[in-house]
C-alpha positions as CSV (number, residue, x, y, z in Angstrom):
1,X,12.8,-30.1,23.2
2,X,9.6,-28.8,23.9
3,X,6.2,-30.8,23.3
4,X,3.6,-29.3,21.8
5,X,0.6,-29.0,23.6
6,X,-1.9,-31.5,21.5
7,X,-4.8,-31.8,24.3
8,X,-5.5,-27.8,24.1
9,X,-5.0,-27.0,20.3
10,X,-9.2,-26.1,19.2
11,X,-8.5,-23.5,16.6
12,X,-5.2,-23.2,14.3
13,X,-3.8,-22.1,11.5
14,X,-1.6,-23.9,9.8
15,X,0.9,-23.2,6.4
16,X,3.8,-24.4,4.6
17,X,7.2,-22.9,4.7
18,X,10.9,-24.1,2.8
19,X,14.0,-25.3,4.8
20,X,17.6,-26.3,4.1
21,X,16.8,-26.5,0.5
22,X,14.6,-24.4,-1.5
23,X,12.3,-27.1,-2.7
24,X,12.2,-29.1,0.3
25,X,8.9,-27.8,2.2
26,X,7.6,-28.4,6.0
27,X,4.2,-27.5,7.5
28,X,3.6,-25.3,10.6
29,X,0.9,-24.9,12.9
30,X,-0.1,-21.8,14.9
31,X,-2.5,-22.1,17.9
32,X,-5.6,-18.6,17.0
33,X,-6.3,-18.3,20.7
34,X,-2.7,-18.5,22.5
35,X,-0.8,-16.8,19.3
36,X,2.0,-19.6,19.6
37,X,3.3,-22.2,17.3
38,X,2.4,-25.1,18.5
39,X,4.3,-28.1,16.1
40,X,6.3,-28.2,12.9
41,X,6.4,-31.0,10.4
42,X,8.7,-31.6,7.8
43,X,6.3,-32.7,4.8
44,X,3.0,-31.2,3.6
45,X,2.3,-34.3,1.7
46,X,-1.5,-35.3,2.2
47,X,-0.7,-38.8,4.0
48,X,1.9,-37.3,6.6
49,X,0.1,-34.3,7.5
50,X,-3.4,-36.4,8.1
51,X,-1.6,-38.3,10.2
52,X,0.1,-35.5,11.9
53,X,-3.4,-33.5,11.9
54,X,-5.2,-36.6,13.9
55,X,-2.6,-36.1,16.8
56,X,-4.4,-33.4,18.0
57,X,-8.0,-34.8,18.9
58,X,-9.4,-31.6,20.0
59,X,-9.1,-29.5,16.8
60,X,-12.5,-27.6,15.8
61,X,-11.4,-25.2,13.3
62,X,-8.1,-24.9,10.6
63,X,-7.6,-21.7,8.8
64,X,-5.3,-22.9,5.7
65,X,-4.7,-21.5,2.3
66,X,-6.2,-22.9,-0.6
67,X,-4.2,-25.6,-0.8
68,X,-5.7,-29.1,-2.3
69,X,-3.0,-30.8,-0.5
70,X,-4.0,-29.4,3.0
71,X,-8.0,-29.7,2.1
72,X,-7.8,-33.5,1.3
73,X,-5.4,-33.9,4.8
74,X,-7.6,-31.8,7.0
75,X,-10.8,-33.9,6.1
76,X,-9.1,-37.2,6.0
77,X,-8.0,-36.7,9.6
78,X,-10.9,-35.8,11.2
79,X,-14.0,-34.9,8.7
80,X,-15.9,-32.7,11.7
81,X,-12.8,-30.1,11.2
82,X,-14.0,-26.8,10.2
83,X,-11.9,-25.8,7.4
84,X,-11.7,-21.9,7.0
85,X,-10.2,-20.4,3.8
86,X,-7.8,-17.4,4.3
87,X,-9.2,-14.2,3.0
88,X,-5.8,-12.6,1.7
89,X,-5.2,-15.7,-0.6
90,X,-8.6,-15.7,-2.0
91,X,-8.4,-12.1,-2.8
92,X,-5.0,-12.8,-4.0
93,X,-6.1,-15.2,-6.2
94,X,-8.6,-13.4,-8.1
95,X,-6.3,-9.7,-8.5
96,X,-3.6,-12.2,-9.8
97,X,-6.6,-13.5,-13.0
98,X,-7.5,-9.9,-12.9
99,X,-3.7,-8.4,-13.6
100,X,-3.6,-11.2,-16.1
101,X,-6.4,-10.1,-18.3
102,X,-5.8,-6.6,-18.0
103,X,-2.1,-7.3,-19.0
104,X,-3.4,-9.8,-22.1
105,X,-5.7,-7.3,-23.7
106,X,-3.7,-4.0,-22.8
107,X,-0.8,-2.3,-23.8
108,X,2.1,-1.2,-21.7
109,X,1.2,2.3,-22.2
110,X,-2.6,3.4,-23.4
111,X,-3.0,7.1,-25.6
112,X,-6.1,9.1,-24.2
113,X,-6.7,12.1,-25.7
114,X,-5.3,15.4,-24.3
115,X,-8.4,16.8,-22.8
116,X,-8.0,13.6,-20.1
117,X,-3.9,15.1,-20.2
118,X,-2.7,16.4,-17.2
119,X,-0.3,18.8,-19.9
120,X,-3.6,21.1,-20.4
121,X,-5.2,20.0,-16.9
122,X,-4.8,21.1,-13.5
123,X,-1.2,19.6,-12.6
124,X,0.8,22.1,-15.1
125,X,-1.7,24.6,-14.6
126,X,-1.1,24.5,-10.8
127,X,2.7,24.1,-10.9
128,X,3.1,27.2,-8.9
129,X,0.6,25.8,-6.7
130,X,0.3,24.1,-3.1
131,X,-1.3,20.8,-2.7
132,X,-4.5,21.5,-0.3
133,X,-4.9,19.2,2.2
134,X,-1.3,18.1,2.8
135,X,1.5,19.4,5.1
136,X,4.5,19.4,3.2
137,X,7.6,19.7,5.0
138,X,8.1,23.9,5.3
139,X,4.3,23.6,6.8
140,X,6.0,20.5,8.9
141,X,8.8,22.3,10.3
142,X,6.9,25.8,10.9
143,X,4.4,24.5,12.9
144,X,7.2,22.8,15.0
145,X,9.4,25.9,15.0
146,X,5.2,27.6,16.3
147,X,4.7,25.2,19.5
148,X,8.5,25.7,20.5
149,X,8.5,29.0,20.5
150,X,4.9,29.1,22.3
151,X,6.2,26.7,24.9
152,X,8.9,29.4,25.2
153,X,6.6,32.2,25.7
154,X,4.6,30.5,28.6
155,X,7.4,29.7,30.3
156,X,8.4,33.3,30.2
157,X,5.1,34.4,31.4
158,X,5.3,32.2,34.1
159,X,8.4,33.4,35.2
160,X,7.2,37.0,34.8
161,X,4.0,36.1,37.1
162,X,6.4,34.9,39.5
163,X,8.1,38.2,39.0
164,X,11.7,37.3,38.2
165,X,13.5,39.8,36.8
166,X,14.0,39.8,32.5
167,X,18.3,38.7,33.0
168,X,16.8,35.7,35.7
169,X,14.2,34.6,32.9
170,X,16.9,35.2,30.3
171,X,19.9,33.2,32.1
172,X,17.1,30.1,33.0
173,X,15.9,29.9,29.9
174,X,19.1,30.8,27.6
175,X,17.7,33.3,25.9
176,X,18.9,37.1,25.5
177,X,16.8,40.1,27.6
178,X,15.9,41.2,24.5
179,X,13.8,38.0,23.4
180,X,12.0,38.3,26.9
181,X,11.1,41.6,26.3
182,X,9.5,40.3,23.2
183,X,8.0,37.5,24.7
184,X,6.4,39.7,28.0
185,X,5.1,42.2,24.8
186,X,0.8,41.7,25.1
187,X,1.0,42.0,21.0
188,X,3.9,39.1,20.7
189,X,2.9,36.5,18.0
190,X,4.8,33.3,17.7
191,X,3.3,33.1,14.3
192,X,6.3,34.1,11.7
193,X,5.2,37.1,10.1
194,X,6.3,35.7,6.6
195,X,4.1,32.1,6.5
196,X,2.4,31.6,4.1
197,X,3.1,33.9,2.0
198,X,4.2,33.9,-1.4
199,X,5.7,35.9,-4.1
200,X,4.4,35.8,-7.8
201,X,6.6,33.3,-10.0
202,X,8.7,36.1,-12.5
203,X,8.0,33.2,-15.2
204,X,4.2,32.5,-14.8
205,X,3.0,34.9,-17.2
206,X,5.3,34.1,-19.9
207,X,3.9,29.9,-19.6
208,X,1.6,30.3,-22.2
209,X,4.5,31.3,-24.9
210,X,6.9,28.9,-23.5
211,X,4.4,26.1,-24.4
212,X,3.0,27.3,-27.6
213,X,7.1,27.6,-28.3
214,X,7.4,24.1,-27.0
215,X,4.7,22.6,-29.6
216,X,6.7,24.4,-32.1
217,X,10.0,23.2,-31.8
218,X,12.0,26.3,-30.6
219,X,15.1,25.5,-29.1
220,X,15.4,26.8,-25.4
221,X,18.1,29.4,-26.6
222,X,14.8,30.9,-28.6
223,X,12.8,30.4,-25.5
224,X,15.1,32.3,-23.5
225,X,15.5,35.1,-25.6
226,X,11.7,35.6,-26.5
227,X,10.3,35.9,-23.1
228,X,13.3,37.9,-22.2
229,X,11.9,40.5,-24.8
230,X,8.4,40.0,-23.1
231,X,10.3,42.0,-20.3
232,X,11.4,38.7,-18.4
233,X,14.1,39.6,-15.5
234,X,14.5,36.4,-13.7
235,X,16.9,33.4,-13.4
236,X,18.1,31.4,-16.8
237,X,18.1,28.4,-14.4
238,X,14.8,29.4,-13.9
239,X,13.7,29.0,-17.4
240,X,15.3,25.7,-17.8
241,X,13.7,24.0,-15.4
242,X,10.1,25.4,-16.1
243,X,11.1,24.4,-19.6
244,X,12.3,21.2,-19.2
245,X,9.2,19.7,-17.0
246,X,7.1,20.7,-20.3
247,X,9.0,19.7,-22.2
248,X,9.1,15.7,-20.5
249,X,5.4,16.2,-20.6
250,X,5.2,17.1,-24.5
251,X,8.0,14.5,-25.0
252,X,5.2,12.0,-23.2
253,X,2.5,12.9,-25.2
254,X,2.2,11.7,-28.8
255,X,-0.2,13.4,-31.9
256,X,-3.1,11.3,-33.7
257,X,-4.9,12.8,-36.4
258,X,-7.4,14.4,-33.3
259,X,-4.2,16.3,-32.0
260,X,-2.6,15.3,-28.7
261,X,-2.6,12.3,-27.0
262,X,-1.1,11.6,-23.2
263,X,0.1,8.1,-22.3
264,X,-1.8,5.8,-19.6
265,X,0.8,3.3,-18.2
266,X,-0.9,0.0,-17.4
267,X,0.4,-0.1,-13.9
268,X,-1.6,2.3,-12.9
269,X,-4.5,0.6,-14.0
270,X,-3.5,-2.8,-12.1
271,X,-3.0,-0.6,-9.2
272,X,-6.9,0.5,-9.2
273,X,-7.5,-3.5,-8.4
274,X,-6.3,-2.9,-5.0
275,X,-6.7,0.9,-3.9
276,X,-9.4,3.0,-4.7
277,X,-8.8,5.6,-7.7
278,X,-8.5,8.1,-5.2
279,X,-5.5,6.8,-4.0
280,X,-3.4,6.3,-6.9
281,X,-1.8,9.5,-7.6
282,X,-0.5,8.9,-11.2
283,X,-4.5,8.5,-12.6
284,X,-7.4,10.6,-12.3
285,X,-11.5,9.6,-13.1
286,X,-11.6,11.4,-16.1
287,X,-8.5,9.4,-17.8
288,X,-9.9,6.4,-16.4
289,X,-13.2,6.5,-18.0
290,X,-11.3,7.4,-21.4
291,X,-9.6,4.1,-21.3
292,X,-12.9,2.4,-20.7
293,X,-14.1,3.9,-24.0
294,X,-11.3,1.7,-25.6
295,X,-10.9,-1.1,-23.5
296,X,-14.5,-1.9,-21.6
297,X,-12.9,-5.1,-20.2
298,X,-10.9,-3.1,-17.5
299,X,-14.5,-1.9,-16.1
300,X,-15.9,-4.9,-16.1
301,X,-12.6,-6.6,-14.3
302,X,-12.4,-3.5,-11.6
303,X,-16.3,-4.0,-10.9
304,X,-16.1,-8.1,-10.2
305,X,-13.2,-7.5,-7.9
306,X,-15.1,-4.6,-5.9
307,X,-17.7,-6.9,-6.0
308,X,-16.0,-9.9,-4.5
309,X,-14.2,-7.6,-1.9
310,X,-17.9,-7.0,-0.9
311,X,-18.9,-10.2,-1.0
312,X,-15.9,-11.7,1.0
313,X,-16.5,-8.8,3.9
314,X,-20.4,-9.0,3.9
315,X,-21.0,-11.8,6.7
316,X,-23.3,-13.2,4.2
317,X,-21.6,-16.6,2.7
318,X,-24.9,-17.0,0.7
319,X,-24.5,-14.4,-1.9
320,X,-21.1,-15.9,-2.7
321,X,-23.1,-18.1,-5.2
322,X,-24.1,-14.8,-6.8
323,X,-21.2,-13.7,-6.9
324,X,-20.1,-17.0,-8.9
325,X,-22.7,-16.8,-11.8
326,X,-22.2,-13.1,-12.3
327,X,-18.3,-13.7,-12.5
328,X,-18.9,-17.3,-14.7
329,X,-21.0,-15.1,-17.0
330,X,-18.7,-12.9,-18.0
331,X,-17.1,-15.2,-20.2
332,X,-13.2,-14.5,-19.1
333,X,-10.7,-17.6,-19.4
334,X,-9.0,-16.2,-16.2
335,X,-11.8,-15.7,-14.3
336,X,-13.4,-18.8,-14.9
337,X,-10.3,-20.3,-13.6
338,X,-10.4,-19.0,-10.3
339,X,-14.2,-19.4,-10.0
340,X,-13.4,-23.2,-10.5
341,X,-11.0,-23.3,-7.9
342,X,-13.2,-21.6,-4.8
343,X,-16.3,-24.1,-6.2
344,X,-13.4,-27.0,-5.6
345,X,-12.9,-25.6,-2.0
346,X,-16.6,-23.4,-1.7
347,X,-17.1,-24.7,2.1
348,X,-13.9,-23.2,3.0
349,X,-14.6,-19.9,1.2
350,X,-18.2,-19.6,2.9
351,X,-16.9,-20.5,6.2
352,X,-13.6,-17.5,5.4
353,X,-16.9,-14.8,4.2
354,X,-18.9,-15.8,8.5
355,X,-15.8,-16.5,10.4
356,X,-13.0,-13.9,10.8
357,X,-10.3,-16.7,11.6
358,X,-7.4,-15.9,9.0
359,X,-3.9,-16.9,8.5
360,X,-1.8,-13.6,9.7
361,X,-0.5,-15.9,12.3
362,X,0.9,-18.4,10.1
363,X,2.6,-15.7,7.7
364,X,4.4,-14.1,10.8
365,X,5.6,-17.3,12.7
366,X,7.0,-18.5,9.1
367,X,9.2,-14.9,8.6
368,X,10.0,-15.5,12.7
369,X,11.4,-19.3,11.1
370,X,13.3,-17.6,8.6
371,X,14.6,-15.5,11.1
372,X,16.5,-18.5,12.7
373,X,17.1,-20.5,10.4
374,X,19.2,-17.5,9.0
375,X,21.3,-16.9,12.4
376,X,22.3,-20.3,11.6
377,X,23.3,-19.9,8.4
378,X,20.8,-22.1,6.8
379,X,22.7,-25.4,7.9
380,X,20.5,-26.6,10.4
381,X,18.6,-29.8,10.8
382,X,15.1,-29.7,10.5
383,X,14.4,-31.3,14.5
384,X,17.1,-28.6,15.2
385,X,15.3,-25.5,13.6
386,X,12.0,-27.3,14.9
387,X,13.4,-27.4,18.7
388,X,15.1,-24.0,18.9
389,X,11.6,-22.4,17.6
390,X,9.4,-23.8,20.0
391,X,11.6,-23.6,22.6
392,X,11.8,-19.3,21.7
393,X,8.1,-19.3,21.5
394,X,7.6,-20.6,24.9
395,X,9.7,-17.7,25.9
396,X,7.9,-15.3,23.5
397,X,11.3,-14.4,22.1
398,X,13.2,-14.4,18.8
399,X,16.8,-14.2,20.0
């Protein structure tokens, strides 16, 4: 089996992983600089891994989760050990107490008055529409159908330069005489003469009634036959499936004694606590700020996680303490609970916000781990699992 280099291990990352049974946990460590693991241990209690720790007299800095377990081992081996807490888990930790107080004071599904809808805003209104900005898949496969054929046309032009005849250009190319005429032609353009253009939906000026129709109850047999009156001449498929989107829509929205109300689904709200509202489709600014009007605790939960994002990224460990008595004074069971847990471990966090050590490394060599200890069925012995891994990673392989 291969030893693990002890003399030359400065900066690690270290973490805990599960083998042969579910509840029976190990610890591995991952050298920052070489990107190799560099020893396994099957225990993450606090006496075995201090003692494990102190084999390696050269360590300077261990980037670790928030484990207590870990904390109390680290110092107890060697107290000059700079202990860096892992980013990911810190911000982990806090959209977790967020998620939890959104969940305990909101609803599965929030009413916002229509005028916040998207039934009377711009996503029925634009059904006929193209989203601006994105290639959708007939844009996709034009534009590929555009550079072949102008790769085509070059080629033919280079063969006509050279002055091969048109049955020469057609026979290399395996094209017909008539395409190279074409393509020779001054006024050619590989540009389909159809793109982008579109043909008025038959069904778009009868919306209006089909809605009204809609909010009053008529069946789609009355649809149908109304707007075919109006001088309607397309599809009945057609119909059906204009009618049945609005109708979903109307079927989503409820009535309060102000008139229509659409439903906000909390998962979209949790979702905002790790992308920006910009990026989650299903929610727009304008319903957002309705829900504030009824829940102001979801504002003040989105703001002290931006705000710790910034904080964490800022290179400036000192206005982490800021950031504690701004969160402590909002009063919030959950977030008091986190903010007790980075005071526990606060050299760590300050250390996590001016160092960009992180545990990446750890999370990847434990899914490698997994990765073996699955080929062998899960049956392996711990020095066996411990053995075949190092002896892979001194070959930077898996398999």
């Amino acid at each position: 089996m291969p030893q693990p280099d002890r003399e030359q291990a400065r900066r690690v990352c270290i973490d805990d992983f599960a083998f042969k049974k579910r509840h029976t946990y190990g610890s591995i460590m991952i050298d920052i600089d070489t990107h190799r693991v560099i020893d396994l241990l099957p225990s993450r209690e606090i006496e075995e891994v201090a003692e494990w720790l102190s084999l390696f007299p050269n360590l300077e800095v261990v980037s670790r989760d928030g484990s207590v377990s870990y904390n109390s081992a680290i110092k107890k081996a060697n107290e000059t050990i700079i202990q860096v807490s892992d980013r990911f888990h810190l911000l982990k930790g806090l959209t977790d107490a967020a998620k939890r107080v959104i969940t305990s004071h909101v609803t599965s599904n929030i009413g916002v008055p229509v005028s916040a809808s998207h039934y009377e805003g711009t996503e029925t209104a634009d059904y006929w529409g193209k989203e601006t900005g994105k290639e959708d898949f007939p844009t996709r496969e034009h534009n590929e159908r555009y550079q072949k054929k102008k790769k085509m046309v070059e080629k033919v032009l280079e063969l006509t330069a050279q002055e091969w005849k048109r049955t020469e250009i057609a026979s290399e190319l395996g094209i017909t005489t008539s395409t190279v005429r074409r393509y020779q032609s001054p006024d050619f353009n590989p540009v389909s003469g159809k793109y982008n253009t579109t043909q008025d939906s038959k069904i778009k000026p009868h919306s209006e009634k089909i809605k009204q129709m809609l909010r009053d109850k008529h069946t789609f047999q009355q649809i149908e036959e109304a707007i075919k009156k109006d001088g309607y001449d397309g599809a009945a498929s057609t119909i059906r499936m204009y009618t049945t989107r609005e109708r979903k829509l109307l079927k989503e929205a409820g009535r309060d004694s102000q008139g229509f109300i659409e439903k906000i689904e909390r998962k979209w709200l949790i979702s905002l606590l790790y992308r920006p509202i910009d990026k989650v489709k299903k929610i727009s600014q304008e319903q957002l700020d309705k829900v504030i009007e009824k829940y102001p605790v979801i504002e003040v939960v989105h703001d002290i996680v931006k705000s710790f994002k910034n904080t964490l990224f800022s290179k400036r460990p000192d206005e982490l303490e800021k950031w504690l008595e701004e969160a402590e004074g909002l009063g919030i069971e959950q977030i008091n609970s986190f903010v007790n847990g980075i005071r526990r471990d606060i050299a760590a966090v300050k250390k996590a916000i001016e160092l960009d050590y992180n545990n990446g490394l750890a999370e990847g060599s434990v899914n490698k781990l997994k990765v073996i200890k699955r080929i062998m069925y899960g049956r392996n012995s711990f020095l066996l699992l411990k053995g075949k891994l190092l002896r892979l990673e001194s070959k930077r392989k898996i398999n």
